[in-house]
Each structure stands twice: as C-alpha cells, then as structure tokens.
N, C-alpha and C positions, 0 to 999 in steps of 0.2 A: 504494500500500500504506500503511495508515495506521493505528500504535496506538490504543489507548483504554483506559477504568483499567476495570479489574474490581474487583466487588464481593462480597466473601464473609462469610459465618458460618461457622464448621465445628460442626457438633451434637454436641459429645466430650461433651453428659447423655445423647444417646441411644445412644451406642454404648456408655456402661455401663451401659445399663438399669436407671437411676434411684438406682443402689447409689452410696455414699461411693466414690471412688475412690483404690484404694493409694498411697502415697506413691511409692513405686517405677516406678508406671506414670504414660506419658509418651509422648503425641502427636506428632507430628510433620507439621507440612502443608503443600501445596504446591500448584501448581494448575500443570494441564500444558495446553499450549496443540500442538494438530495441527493441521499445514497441512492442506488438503483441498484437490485428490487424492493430492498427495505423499505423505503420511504422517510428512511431518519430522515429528517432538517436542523441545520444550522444557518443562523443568520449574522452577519459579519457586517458593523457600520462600514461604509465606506466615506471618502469626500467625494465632491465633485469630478476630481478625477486624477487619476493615478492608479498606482498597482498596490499589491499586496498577495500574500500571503493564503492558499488556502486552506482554514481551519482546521479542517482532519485530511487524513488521505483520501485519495481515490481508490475504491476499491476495484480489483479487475473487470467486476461488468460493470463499471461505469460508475460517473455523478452527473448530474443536472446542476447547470450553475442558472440563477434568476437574479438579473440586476432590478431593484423597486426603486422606488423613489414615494415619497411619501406627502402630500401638499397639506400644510396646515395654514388658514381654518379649512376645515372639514370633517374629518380626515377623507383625501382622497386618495388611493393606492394608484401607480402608473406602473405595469411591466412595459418595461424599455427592453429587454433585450434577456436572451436563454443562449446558450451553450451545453454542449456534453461532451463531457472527455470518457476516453475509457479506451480498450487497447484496441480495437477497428470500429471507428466510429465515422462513418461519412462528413460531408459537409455539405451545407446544402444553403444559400441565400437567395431571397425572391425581392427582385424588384418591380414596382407597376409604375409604371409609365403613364401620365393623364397630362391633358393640353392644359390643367387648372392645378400649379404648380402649388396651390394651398398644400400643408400638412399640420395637421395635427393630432398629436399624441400615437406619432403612425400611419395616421387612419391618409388616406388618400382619398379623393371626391372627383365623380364628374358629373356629367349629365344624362338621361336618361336614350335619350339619341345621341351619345359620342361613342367613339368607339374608345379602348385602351390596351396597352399592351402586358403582360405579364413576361417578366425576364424570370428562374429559373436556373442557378449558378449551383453544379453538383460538382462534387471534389472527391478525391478519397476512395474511389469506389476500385477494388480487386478484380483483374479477369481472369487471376488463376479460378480453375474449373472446380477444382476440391477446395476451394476455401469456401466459408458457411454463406449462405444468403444475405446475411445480415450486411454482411462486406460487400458486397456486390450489387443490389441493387438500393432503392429507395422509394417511397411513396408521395405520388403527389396528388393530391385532395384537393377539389371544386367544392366547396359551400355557398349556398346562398338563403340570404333571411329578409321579407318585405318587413317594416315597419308597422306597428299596430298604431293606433288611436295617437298614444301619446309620443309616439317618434324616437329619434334615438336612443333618448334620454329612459326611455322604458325597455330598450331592447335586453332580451335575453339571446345570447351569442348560443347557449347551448338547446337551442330550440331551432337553430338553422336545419338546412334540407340538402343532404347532402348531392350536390350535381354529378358530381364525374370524382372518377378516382381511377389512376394509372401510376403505374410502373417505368421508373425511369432506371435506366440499365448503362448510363455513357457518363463520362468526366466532361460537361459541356454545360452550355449557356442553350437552355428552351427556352423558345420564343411562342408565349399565346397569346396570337392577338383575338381580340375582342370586339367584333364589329360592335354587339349593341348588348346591352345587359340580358342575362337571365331573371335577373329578383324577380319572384312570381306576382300577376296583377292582371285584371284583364283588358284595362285599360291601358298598352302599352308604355304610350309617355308622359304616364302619369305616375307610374311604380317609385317608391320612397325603399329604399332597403341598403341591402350591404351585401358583397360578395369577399370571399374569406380563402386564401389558397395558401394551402398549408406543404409541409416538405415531412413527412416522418420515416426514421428508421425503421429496418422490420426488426419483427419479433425473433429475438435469438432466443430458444432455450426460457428460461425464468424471467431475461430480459425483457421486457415490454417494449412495445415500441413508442420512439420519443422524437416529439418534434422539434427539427432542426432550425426551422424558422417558420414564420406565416406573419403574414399582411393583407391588409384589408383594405377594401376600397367601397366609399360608398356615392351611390347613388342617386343623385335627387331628381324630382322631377320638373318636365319641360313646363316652362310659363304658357299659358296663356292667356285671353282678353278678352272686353268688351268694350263696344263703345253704342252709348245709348243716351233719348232726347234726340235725334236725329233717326229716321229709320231712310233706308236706303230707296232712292228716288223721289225723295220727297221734292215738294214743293212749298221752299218759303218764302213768304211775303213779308214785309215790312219787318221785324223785331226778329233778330236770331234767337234763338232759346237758349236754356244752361243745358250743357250735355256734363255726363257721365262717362268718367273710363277708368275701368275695372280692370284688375291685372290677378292671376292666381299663379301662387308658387314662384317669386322672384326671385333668383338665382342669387346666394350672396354675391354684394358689388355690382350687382347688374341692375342698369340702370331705364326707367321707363319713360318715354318721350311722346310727344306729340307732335305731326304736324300736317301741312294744307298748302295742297297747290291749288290752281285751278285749271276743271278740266275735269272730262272724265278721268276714270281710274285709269292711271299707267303701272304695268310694274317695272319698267325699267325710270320710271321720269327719265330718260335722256334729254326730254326735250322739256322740261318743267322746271319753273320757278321752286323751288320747295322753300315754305316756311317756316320754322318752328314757333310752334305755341306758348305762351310765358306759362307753364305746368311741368312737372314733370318730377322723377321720384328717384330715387338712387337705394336700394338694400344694403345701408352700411351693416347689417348683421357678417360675423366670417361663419357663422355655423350652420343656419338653419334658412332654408326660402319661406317667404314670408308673400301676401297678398295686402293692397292695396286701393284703394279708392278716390282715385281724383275730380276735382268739379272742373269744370271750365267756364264762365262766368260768361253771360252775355257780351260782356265790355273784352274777355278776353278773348271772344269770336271776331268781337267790331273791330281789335287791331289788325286782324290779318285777313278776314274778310271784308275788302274795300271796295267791292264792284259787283254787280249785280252778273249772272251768268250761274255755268257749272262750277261747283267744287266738290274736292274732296279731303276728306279727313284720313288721318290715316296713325292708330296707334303701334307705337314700337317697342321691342324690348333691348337692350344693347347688353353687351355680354362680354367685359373685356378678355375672357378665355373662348369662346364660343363665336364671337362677330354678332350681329344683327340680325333681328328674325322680326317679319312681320305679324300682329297679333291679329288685329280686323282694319276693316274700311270701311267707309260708307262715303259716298258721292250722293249730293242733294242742287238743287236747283234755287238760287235764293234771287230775289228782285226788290229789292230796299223800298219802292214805290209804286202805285197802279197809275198807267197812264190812261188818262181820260180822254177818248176821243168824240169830238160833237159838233153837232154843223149851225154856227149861228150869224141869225136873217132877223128879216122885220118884218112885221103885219102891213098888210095895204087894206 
C-alpha cells in the first residue's frame, strides 16, 4: 500500500459565475480519498491550490480521490473534480463543446435547436489479449433528464433516463457530435432539461466500476413571441392603438427588440428602411430564460409611424451566442385622416 501527493486547483471563479464575490462568502476545500471496494472515506483540508500528501495508502484495487469545495452561507457542496488510482486504471476526460461559452459549476448550456459536440479523451487502455477487461476497455454512458415544474433548481440527477451506452476499446479523442438535443418533451423547442455523458471503468473482480469523468450540458428552450392590439391586415384610421409584445423563455443575455418599416412584409428588407422602436428588453439573468411583457404606447407608434400607407411591425429576439431569430409580424394599413370628397354649387 503506498501514498503519493495529489495535485489540485479548486475553480471558486466558476462556481461564482464570473461575478465579484461577497466579502462574507467563503470556501472551504478538501479532497476525500475512498478505498475501493471498502468504501472507507477520508477527508483531507486542502487550500486553494497546491499539492499534498495522500492520507493512507492506496490499496491494490484502487482509491477514488473527490476534490469538494464547500460555499458558506449555505452550506452548499460543489464536486469539482474525481480521480482513481490503483494499479491498471484507465483515463478517461470529456469535453463539450457549445457556441455559448457560459460555465458554471461544470455545467455547460445551449439551446434547444443548436447542435454540440462531445470530445471523449481515453488513455491507459492495454491491447495485450490476456490482460483483464478492466484494462482494456471503458464505458461510455448517454443520460438525459427534462426539467419538472420547478426547473433546475428541483432537479434530481439520479432520476435521469439513460440514452445510449457503448464500449470504447482505443487510446483516442471520440468525437459526438450533437445535431439537436434528446431531453425528452413533445414539444421539440421547447424541452428545458440536461444531458449527462459519463466515462466509467469496468467491473474487475470485487472492483466496481468507477467513473473517470462526466459532464453535463444543459439545455434551455427556444424563445418565442407575440405581438398583439394590431391583428394582421388590418385597417387603421386616425389614432394608432397600444400594442403588446410578449416574448417566452429569453435566453440569458438575449436581448428583445422591436421594429417597423414600411411596406409589406419582407424577409430579406434589402430594400427597407428598418426602424427600431424606443422598447425593448435584455435577460440580464446568467442562469435561467425568463418571459416578458412589453407595451408600446401610442406616442411610441407616432415616432416611427409618420405617413399614412402599409406597414409593418416586426418583433425580435437577438442572441449574442445564437445571432437573430424572428418571433412574429404583423403588416396593417394605417391612414392618419378620411379624405372628404364633394361637389359644391348654388341654387338658381
């Protein structure tokens, strides 16, 4: 049985998601060391980073090392990071890839219509023919969980479903790309959930099998819109009305706009003046999409409707990971005045 020093960083910028963090708030870290098949635990402070020393030996099938971090007030626990030593132990690291460079505490985020990639780094693995399974290959596991009522914040990780599971058998970087989510929903882009790809050792003998890594990526769903007080082809006379625009599920930092050319509907405007309307909304939340409700005021139709003829409205969602998506439209016919025509004479 024989020690050896471990090596740590604990990531306390990502588990506050980028923000200053309070004066009051205060880490705590440790790294806990499992026998395997036992299950003894020891846990060993650590600092923020540096090495040390591990508490008892490694016994021949193995330990599980767990780096925590601990956030007070709360308390809230954070696993940052696992290891396992033992004398043929693989290696196994997964990376995902998303066009929405957010993280936190791990977790990776995109959109319900993006696609993403899953990287897949296997090491370690034996292709002598008599040496035990355990050395030779490794397991790689698809989970995926939708979101109930209260959303992340209520999820239970161990109520996922598991999708796929495969057998990786090479010292290489797997590449699974993701055209579009599984999280289960039957409303395609509208599914709120999480997918989970895991790397585990096999079962050797008493040894159980242990995971080498996993990460998560979650999923939010696509916005969309309304725009209402205007219905499509209408005809207005004299006084524009207040309209409504409604937006669901705002992608964090994605921001909602307004605006109006005139003319029928184009989708390309090449040829349109386009104006933006004084409204408009920005989801500073970094966690969670959020829905919204703007007015637009008579007085703010009369600055950028100046002339009597076609127009159109046209609500937007802007998406600094994503680019632009249109939500609704509506084209109406407005005329500021009734012209009066009459024929006037005198009596004889």
């Amino acid at each position: 049985m024989n020690t050896f020093k471990v090596l740590f960083c604990v990531a306390v910028a990502a588990i506050s998601t980028g923000a200053v963090l309070a004066e009051d708030v205060i880490f705590t870290n440790s790294i806990r060391q499992i026998q395997v098949p036992s299950g003894v635990e020891w846990d060993m402070p650590v600092d923020p980073q540096g090495e040390d020393q591990s508490q008892v030996g490694v016994d021949s099938t193995g330990s599980k090392f767990e780096l925590w971090t601990v956030r007070t007030p709360g308390p809230i626990a954070y696993l940052l990071d696992t290891a396992y030593v033992g004398a043929y132990i693989p290696k196994a690291s997964i990376v995902i890839e998303s066009a929405d460079p957010f993280s936190k505490e791990g977790l990776v985020r995109t959109r319900a219509d993006q696609p993403f990639k899953v990287y897949t780094t296997v090491q370690n693995l034996v292709a002598d023919s008599e040496a035990p399974t355990a050395a030779k290959q490794v397991t790689y596991v698809h989970h995926k969980q939708a979101y109930g009522e209260g959303g992340p914040a209520a999820n239970q990780p161990d109520q996922a479903i598991l999708h796929s599971k495969d057998t990786l058998t090479e010292n290489k970087t797997y590449e699974d790309d993701r055209d579009i989510t599984v999280v289960p929903g039957a409303e395609r882009m509208k599914v709120w959930g999480e997918e989970r790809f895991s790397v585990f050792s096999v079962q050797d003998g008493d040894v159980p099998p242990t995971e080498l890594d996993s990460k998560t990526i979650q999923i939010l769903p696509v916005v969309t819109g309304e725009i209402s007080g205007i219905t499509e082809g209408e005809s207005i006379k004299f006084a524009l009305p207040e309209m409504t625009f409604t937006a669901q599920d705002v992608y964090p930092q994605e921001g909602i706009t307004v605006q109006v050319y005139q003319g029928a509907y184009d989708e390309t405007k090449a040829t349109k003046t386009v104006v933006q309307m004084p409204i408009g909304w920005t989801n500073t939340s970094w966690d969670n999409p959020q829905s919204i409700e703007l007015t637009g005021s008579k007085s703010d139709l009369s600055r950028v409707i100046t002339s009597d003829g076609e127009w159109t409205i046209e609500l937007w969602a802007d998406n600094p990971y994503f680019g632009k998506l249109e939500l609704a439209h509506v084209t109406f016919d407005y005329k500021s005045a009734i012209q009066v025509q009459g024929l006037v004479g005198g009596l004889e």
